[in-house]
C-alpha positions in Angstrom: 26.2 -16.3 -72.1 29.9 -15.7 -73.4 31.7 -16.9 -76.7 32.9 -20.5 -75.0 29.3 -21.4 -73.9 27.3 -21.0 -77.4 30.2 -22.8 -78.7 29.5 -25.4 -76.7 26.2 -26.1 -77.3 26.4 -25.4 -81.1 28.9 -28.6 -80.7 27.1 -31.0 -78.5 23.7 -30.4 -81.2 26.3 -32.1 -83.6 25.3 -32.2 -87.1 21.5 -32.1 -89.1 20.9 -34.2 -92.2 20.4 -32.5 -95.2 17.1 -31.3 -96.3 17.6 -29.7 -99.2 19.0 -30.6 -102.5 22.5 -28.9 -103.9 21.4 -26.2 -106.8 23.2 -28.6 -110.1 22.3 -28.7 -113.6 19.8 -31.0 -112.4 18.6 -28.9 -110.4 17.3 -26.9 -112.7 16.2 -29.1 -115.0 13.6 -30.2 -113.0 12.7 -26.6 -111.5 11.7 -26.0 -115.0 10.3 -29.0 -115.9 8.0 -29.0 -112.8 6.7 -25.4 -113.2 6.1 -26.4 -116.4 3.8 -29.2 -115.0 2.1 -27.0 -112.8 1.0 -24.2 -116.1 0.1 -27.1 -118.1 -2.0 -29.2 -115.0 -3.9 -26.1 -114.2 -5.2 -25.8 -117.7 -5.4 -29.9 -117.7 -8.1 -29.3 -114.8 -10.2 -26.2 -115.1 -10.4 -26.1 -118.9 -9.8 -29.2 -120.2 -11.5 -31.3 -117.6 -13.9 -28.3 -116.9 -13.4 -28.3 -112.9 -13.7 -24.4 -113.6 -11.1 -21.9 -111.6 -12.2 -21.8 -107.8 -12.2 -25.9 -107.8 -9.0 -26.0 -109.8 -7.4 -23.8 -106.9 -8.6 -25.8 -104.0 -7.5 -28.9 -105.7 -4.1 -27.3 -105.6 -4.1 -25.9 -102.3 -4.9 -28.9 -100.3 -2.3 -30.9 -102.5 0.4 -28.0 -101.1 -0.1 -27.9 -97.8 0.1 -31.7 -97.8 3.0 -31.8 -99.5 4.6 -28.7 -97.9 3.7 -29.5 -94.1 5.2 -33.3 -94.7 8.3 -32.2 -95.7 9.0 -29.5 -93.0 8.3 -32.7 -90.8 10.3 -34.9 -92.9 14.4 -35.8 -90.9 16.0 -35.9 -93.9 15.8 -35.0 -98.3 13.5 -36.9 -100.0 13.4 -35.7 -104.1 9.6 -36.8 -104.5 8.7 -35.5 -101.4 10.7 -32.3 -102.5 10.0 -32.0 -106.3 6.2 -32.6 -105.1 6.1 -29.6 -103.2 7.7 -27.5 -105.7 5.3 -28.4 -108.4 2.5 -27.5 -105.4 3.7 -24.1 -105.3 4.0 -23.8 -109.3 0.4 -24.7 -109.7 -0.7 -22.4 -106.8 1.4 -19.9 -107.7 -0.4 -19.9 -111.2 -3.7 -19.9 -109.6 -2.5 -16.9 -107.0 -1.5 -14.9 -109.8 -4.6 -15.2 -112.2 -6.9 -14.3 -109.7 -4.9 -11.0 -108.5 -4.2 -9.8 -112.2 -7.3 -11.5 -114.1 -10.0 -11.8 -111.7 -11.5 -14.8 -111.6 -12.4 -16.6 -114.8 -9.8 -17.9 -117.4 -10.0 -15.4 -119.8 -8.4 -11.7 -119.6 -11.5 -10.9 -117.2 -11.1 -6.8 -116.3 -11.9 -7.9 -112.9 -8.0 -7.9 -111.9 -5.2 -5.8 -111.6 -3.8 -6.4 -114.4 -0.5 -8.4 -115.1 2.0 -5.4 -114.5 0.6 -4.2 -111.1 0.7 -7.8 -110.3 4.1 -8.5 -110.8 4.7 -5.1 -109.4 3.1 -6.0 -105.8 4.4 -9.9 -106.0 8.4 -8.5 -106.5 7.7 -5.8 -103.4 6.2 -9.2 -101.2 9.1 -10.9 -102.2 11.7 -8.5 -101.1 9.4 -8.2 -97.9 10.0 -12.2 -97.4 13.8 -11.4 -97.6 14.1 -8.4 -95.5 12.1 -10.7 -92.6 14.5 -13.6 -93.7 17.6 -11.4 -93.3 16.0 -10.1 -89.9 15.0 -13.1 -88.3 18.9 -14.5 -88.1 18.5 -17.2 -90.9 21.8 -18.0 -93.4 20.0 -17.0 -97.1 22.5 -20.2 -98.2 19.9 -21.9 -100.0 21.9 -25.4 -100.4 23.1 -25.0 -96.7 19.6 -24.3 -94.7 19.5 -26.6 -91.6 16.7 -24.3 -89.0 13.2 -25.1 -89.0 12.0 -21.4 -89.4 14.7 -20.8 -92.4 13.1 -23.7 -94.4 9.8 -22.6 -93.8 11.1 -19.1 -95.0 12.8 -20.5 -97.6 9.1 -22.4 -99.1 7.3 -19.2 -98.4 9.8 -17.2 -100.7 9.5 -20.2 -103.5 5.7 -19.7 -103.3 6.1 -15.8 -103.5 8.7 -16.7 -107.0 6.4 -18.8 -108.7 3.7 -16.4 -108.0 6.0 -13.5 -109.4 7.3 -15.6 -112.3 3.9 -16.2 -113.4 2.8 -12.6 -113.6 6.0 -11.4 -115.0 5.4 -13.9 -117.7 2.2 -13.1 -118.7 3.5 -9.2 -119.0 6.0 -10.2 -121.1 4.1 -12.6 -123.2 0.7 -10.6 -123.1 1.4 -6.8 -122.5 4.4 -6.1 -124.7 3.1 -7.9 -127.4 6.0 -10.4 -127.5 3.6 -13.5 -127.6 5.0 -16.4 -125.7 7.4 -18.0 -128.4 9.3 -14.4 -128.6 8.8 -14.3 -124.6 10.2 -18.0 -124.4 13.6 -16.2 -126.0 13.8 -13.3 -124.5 13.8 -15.2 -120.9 16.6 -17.9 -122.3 18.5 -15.0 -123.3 18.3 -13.8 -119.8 19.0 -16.5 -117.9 21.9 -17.1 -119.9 23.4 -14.0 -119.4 22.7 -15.1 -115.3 24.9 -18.2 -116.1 27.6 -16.0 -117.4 27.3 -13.5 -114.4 27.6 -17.0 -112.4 31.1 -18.4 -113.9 33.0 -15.2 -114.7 31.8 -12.5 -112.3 31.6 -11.9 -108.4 28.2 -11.1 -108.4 26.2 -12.3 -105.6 25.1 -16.0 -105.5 21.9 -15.5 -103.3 20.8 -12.8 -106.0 21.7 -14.3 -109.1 19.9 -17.9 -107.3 16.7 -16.2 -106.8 16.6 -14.3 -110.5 17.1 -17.9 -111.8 14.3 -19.4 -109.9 12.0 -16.7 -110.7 12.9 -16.9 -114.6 12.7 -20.3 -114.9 8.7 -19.9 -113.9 7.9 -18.0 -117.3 10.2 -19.9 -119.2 8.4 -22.8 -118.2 5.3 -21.6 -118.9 6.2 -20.6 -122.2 7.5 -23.9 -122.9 4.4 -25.2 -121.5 2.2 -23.4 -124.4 4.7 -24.3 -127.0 4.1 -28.1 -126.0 -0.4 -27.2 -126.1 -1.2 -24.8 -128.1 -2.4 -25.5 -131.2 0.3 -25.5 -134.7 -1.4 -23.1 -135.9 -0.8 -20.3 -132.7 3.1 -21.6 -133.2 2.7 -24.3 -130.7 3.0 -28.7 -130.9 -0.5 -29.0 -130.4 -0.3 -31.9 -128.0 -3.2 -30.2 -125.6 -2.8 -30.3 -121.9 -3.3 -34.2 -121.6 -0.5 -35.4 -123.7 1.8 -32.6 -122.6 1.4 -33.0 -118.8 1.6 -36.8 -119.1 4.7 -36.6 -120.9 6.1 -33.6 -118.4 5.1 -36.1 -115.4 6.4 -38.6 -117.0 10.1 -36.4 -117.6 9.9 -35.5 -114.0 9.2 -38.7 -112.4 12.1 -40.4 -114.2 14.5 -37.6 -112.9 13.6 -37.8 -109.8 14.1 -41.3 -109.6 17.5 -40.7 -111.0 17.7 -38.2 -108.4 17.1 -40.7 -105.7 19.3 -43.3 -107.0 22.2 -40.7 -107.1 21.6 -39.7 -103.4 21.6 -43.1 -102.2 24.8 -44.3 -104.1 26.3 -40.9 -102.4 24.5 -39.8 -99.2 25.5 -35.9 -99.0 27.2 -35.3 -95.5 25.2 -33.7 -92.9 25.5 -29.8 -92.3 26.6 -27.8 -89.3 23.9 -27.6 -86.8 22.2 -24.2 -87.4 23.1 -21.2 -85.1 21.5 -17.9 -85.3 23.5 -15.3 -87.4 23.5 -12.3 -85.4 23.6 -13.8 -81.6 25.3 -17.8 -82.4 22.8 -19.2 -80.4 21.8 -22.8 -81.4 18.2 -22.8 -83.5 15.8 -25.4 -84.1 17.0 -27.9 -86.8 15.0 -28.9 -89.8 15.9 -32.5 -90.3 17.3 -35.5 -87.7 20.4 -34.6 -85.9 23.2 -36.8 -85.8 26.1 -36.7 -83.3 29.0 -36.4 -85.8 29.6 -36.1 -89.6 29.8 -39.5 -91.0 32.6 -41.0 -93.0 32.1 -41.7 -96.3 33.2 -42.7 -100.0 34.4 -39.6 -101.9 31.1 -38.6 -104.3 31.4 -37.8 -108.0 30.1 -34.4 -108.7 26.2 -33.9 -109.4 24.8 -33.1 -112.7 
């Protein structure tokens, strides 16, 4: 097939409605608020309300792969339907990452791995998500995915992140000695230096995307304890009930501002996708439309 034919048929697929939300201030706002969620509900459930650890991490599993399998299926972006599975792969993640470097029980069983092999094996599976990613033809444009194997790609490596950000946290807070408050710093500090490395230098977006998302996980978590734990550890000493109610509640009014934005504004539909190396036309991952809509100039997101 020559140049002018997968041109062609990259044309007649037309354009696939967006799927995914833009990475805004917002954005990240509610990463970290929903990973904070998911430390905070897994604490809620097997400590609080005594479900224990295995039926803590069933309870999250089957809430994933609902969430997860209905919005590969979804045509279109729906922020519940997103943020949802987000926070399914935050309280899995947490889960996945106690039993590997704890064992299983709550405490610091010496059953596990231990927190720095963990984070060790969960940064060499994520690069091995990426390096299949890169391989299998997919753009790594995180705001721009429009295949159906990219997006599913693109949830595995968010699963793999929280998973990672979790372990790396408990190092940090645990191992070194930092305790979480110090920890909760340390990873601010970071991540602003990230935002810096974002305005004033070339670095790469994809990178400096995925450090982010992986940071945020700890820094959530460390939030999360500073919101539980009692005064006297240095926390607010609201417990796990008040703080996740008043995280839900934080999340579900931003997403509804979410929604609200997105329907005043419909983002324009994307390219359909193409393959990388050969430009042949790939599955899409939401509804196709023929051409790219007009539409009333949007304000920028928050």
């Amino acid at each position: 097939m020559d140049t002018t034919e997968i041109t062609a048929q990259r044309d007649q697929a037309g354009y696939v409605l967006r799927k995914l939300p833009q990475v805004t201030l917002l954005f990240w706002v509610l990463k970290t608020v929903a990973v904070t969620l998911g430390e905070t509900s897994g604490d809620l459930l097997g400590i609080t309300f005594g479900l224990g650890y295995v039926t803590t991490a069933l309870l999250f599993l089957a809430f994933l792969a609902a969430v997860a399998v209905t919005q590969v299926r979804a045509g279109r972006f729906h922020p519940a339907l997103y943020w949802a599975v987000i926070l399914g792969t935050s309280m899995v993640g947490t889960e996945i990452s106690d039993f590997l470097n704890r064992g299983f029980g709550h405490g610091s069983a010496p059953d596990g791995i231990g927190y720095a092999w963990g984070a060790a094996i969960l940064t060499c599976v994520l690069g091995g998500v990426f390096v299949v990613w890169w391989r299998t033809g997919q753009s790594l444009d995180v705001e721009n995915l429009t295949s159906r194997r990219g997006e599913i790609l693109y949830w595995i490596a968010i699963l793999v992140s929280n998973t990672l950000g979790t372990s790396s946290g408990d190092w940090l807070s645990d191992d070194t000695g930092l305790g979480f408050r110090n920890a909760f710093f340390l990873i601010a500090a970071v991540m602003l230096l990230i935002v810096a490395a974002y305005l004033f230098t070339s670095a790469n977006r994809t990178v400096l995307f995925w450090l982010a998302f992986i940071l945020t996980r700890p820094l959530g978590a460390a939030g999360g304890d500073s919101l539980t734990k009692p005064v006297a550890e240095g926390g607010l000493g609201w417990g796990t009930s008040w703080g996740s109610v008043v995280l839900l509640g934080s999340l579900a009014a931003m997403v509804a501002y979410q929604t609200w934005q997105i329907r005043r504004h419909p983002p324009a539909p994307l390219p359909a996708p193409y393959d990388r190396r050969t430009g042949l036309p790939q599955r899409p991952n939401a509804r196709l439309v023929t051409a790219e809509p007009a539409r009333d100039p949007a304000p920028a997101q928050v």
